[in-house]
C-alpha positions as a printed Julia matrix, in Angstrom:
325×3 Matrix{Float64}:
 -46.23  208.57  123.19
 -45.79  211.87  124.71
 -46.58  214.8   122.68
 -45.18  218.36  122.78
 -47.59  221.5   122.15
 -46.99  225.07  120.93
 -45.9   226.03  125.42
 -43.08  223.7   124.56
 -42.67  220.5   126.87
 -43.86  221.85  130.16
 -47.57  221.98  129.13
 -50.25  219.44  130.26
 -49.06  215.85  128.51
 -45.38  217.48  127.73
 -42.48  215.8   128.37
 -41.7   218.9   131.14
 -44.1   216.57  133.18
 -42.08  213.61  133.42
 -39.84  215.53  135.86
 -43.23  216.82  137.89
 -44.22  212.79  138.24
 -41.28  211.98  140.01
 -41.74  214.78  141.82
 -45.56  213.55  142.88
 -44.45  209.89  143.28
 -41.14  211.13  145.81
 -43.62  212.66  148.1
 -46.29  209.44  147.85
 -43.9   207.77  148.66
 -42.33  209.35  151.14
 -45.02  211.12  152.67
 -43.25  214.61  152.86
 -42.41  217.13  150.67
 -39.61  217.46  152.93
 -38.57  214.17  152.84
 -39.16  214.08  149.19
 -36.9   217.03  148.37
 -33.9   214.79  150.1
 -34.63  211.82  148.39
 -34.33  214.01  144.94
 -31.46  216.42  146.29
 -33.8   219.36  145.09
 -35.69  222.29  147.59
 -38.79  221.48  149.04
 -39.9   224.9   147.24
 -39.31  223.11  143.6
 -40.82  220.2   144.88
 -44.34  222.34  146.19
 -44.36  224.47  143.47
 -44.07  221.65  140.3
 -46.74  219.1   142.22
 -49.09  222.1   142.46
 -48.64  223.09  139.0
 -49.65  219.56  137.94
 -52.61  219.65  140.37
 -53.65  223.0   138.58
 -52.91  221.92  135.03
 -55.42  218.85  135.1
 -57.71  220.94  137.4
 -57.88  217.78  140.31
 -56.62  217.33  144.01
 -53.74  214.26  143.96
 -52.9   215.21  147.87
 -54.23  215.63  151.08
 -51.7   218.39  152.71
 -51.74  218.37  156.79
 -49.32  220.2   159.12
 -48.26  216.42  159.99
 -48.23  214.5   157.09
 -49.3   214.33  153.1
 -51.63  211.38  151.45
 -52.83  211.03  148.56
 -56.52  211.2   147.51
 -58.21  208.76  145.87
 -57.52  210.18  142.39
 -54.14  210.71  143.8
 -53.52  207.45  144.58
 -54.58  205.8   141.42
 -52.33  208.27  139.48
 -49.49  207.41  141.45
 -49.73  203.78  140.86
 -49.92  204.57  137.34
 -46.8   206.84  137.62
 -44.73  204.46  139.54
 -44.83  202.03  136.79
 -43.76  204.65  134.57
 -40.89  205.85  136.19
 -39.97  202.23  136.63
 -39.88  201.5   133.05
 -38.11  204.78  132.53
 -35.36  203.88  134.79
 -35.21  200.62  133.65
 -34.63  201.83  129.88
 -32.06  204.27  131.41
 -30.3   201.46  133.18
 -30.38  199.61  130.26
 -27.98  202.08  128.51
 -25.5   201.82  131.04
 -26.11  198.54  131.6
 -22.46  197.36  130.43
 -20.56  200.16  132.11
 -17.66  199.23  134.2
 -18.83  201.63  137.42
 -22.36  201.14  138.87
 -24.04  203.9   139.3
 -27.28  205.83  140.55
 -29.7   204.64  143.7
 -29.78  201.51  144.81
 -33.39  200.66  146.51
 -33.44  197.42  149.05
 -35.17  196.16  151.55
 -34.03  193.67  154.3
 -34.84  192.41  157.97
 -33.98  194.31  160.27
 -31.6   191.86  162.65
 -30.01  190.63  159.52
 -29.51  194.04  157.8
 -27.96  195.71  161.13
 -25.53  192.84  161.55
 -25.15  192.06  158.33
 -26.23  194.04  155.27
 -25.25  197.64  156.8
 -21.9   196.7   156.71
 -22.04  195.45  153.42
 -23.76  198.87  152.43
 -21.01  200.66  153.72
 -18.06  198.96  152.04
 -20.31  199.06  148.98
 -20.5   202.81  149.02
 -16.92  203.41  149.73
 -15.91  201.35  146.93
 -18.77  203.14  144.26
 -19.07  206.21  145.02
 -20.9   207.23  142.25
 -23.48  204.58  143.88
 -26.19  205.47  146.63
 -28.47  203.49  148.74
 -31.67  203.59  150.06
 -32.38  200.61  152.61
 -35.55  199.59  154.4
 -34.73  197.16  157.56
 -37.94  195.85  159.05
 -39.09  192.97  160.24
 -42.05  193.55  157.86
 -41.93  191.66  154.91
 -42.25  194.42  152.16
 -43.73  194.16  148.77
 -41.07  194.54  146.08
 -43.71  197.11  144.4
 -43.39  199.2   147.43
 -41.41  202.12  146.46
 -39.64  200.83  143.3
 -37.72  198.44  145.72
 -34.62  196.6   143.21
 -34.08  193.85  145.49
 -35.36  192.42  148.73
 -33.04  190.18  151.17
 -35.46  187.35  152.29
 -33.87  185.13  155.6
 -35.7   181.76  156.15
 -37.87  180.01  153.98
 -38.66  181.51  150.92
 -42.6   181.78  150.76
 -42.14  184.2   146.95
 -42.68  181.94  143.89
 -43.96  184.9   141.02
 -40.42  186.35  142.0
 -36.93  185.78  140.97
 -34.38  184.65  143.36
 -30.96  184.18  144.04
 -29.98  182.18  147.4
 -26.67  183.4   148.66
 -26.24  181.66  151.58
 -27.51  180.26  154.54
 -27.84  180.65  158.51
 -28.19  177.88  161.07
 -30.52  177.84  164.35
 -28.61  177.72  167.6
 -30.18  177.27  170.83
 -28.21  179.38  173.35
 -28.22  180.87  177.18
 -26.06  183.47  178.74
 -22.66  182.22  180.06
 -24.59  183.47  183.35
 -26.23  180.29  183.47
 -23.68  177.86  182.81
 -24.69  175.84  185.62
 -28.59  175.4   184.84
 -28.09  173.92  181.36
 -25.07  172.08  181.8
 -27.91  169.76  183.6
 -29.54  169.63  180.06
 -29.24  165.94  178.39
 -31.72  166.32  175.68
 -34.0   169.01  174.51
 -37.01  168.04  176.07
 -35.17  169.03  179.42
 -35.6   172.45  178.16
 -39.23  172.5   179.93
 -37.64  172.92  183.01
 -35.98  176.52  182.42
 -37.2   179.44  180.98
 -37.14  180.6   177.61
 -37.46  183.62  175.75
 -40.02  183.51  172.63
 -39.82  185.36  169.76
 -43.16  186.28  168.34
 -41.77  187.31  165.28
 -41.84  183.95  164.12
 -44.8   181.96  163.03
 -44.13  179.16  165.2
 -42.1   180.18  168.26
 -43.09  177.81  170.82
 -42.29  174.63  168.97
 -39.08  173.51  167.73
 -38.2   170.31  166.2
 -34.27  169.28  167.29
 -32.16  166.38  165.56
 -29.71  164.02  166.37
 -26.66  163.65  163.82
 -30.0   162.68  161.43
 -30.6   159.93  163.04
 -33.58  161.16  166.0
 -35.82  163.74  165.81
 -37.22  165.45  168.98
 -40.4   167.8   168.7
 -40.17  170.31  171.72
 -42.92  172.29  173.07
 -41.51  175.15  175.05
 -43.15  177.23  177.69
 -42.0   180.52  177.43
 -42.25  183.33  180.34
 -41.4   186.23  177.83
 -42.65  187.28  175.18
 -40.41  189.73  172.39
 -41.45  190.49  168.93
 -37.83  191.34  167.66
 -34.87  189.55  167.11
 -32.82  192.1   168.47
 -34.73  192.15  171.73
 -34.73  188.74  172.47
 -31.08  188.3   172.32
 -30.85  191.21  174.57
 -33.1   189.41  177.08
 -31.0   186.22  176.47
 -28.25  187.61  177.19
 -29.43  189.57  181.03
 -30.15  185.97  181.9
 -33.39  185.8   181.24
 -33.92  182.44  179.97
 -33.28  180.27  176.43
 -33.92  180.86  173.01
 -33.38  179.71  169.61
 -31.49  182.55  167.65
 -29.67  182.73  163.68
 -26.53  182.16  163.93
 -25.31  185.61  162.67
 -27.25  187.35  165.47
 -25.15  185.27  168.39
 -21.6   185.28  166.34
 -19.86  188.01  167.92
 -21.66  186.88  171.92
 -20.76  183.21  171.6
 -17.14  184.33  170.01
 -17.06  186.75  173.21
 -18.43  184.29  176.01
 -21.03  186.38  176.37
 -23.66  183.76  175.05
 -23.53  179.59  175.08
 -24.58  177.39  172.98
 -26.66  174.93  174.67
 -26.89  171.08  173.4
 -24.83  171.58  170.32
 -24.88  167.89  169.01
 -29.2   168.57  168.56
 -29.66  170.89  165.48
 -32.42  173.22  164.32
 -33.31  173.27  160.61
 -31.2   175.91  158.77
 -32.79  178.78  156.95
 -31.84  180.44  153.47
 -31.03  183.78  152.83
 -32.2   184.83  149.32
 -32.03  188.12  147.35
 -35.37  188.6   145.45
 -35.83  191.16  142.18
 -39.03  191.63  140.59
 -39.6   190.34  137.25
 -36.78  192.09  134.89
 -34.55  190.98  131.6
 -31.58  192.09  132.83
 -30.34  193.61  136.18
 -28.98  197.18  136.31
 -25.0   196.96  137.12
 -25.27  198.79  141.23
 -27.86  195.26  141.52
 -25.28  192.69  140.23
 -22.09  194.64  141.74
 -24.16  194.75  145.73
 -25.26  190.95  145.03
 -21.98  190.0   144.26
 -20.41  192.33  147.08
 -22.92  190.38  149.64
 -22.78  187.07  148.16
 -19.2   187.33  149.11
 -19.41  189.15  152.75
 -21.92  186.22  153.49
 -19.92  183.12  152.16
 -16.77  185.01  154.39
 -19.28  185.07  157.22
 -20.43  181.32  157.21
 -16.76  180.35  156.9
 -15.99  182.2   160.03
 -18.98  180.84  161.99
 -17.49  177.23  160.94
 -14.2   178.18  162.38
 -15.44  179.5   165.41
 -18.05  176.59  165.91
 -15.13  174.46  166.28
 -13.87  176.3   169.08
 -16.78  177.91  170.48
 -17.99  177.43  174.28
 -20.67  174.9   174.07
 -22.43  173.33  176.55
 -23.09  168.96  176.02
């Protein structure tokens, strides 16, 4: 329990010094006092001045200040992690309070991939904010899986195959694998008969994946093909690899959300649509909580929705679409 002293609360241990951790954690986490001072819509001058204080109160060095960046020491470090959970808890209890209010509220901390939260979850963001505006958010697209831990994150968006088991999950929807060529080179796969054909025209690979050189097709479930491709590029992003797919540069396998709007536009074909990939899930993930905080369950909901709206328009278009065999 935190105890108060004859300076009042701001003294070492004092409740003042609650305020000064999520000062110290801000700038851990993001790595500026600059940057920090955003996050907490205060000066970078308050900011300075309250982590020094706490440096000088316990008489120890938590940071490393350079003109390009700050890190944490050692001790530093091992406070912070301490602090984090903290804060955590903190919010949590706070959340807890306003847990059955009508309006969510406060900062809401995600993470998602970064093809699927450009096309997908940015959007969502953005009608989420306009319709709470007492709500924020704070969103981290990468292609790097992040920990949940990682700066207090409420909720990752997993898309694929969910690897997380100490995790909770909710599975929202789902995306399917399309094989696909620019409309440029209509001619080339309309030659295609089966996948294995693919060996004779290029293809794009995305490293991003674990296994992006071998693909395993079916046939209305009734014939499986295993396809080992030879690719003559190589692309680490999403993103990129449509690009490249798109100036003609080959084939590639690519989630369906990623091509919507190309093969809607004729941009992009689908090549050998009766042969399907295996579909992948897309998940939200919390960590390990009693209850969620009403800004989780309201952008859930709000995505759950955008994403069964989505799939319901890819099955309208897929009906129509240009396909080629």
């Amino acid at each position: 329990m935190l105890k108060t002293n004859n300076q009042g609360d701001e003294g070492p241990g004092g409740l003042g010094n609650l305020r000064r951790l999520a000062y110290f954690v801000a700038v851990v986490e993001t790595g500026s006092f600059t940057a920090a001072a955003e996050r907490l819509g205060i000066t970078k001058a308050v900011v300075s001045q309250q982590v020094a204080r706490l440096e000088r109160e316990f008489r120890t060095s938590l940071l490393v200040r350079t003109t390009r960046k700050v890190q944490a020491t050692e001790v530093g470090r091992a406070f912070y992690e301490r602090c984090a959970v903290v804060l955590r808890e903190a919010e949590h209890a706070f959340d807890g309070l306003a847990e059955r209010s009508a309006e969510p509220s406060g900062m809401l901390r995600l993470t998602a991939p970064f093809d699927y939260g450009v096309g997908v979850v940015v959007p969502a963001i953005a009608a989420f904010t306009k319709r709470y505006p007492a709500c924020k958010v704070d969103a981290v697209l990468s292609d790097q899986t992040l920990d949940l831990m990682s700066g207090n994150i409420e909720m990752a968006i997993r898309v694929g195959w969910l690897t997380e088991t100490g995790e909770q999950a909710r599975k929202i929807g789902a995306f399917r694998q399309l094989l696909v060529a620019s409309s440029s080179m209509r001619r080339e796969v309309a030659a295609l008969e089966r996948p294995a054909d693919m060996a004779a025209l290029p293809f794009v690979a995305n490293t991003a994946l674990r296994d992006h050189l071998r693909w395993r097709f079916s046939l209305d479930g009734t014939e499986d093909q295993v396809v080992q491709v030879q690719a003559s590029i190589f692309l680490d992003a999403t993103l990129a690899v449509r690009e490249a797919v798109r100036q003609g540069a080959g084939l590639s396998v690519l989630p369906d959300y990623a091509v919507a709007d190309d093969l809607a536009a004729g941009r992009l074909i689908e090549v050998l649509p009766r042969w399907h990939l295996p579909s992948g899930g897309i998940h939200v993930v919390f960590p390990a909580a009693r209850y969620r905080p009403a800004k989780v369950r309201a952008f859930v909901d709000l995505l759950a929705d955008r994403e069964s709206q989505r799939q319901g328009d890819n099955s309208a278009r897929s009906g129509s679409a240009d396909a080629v065999r």
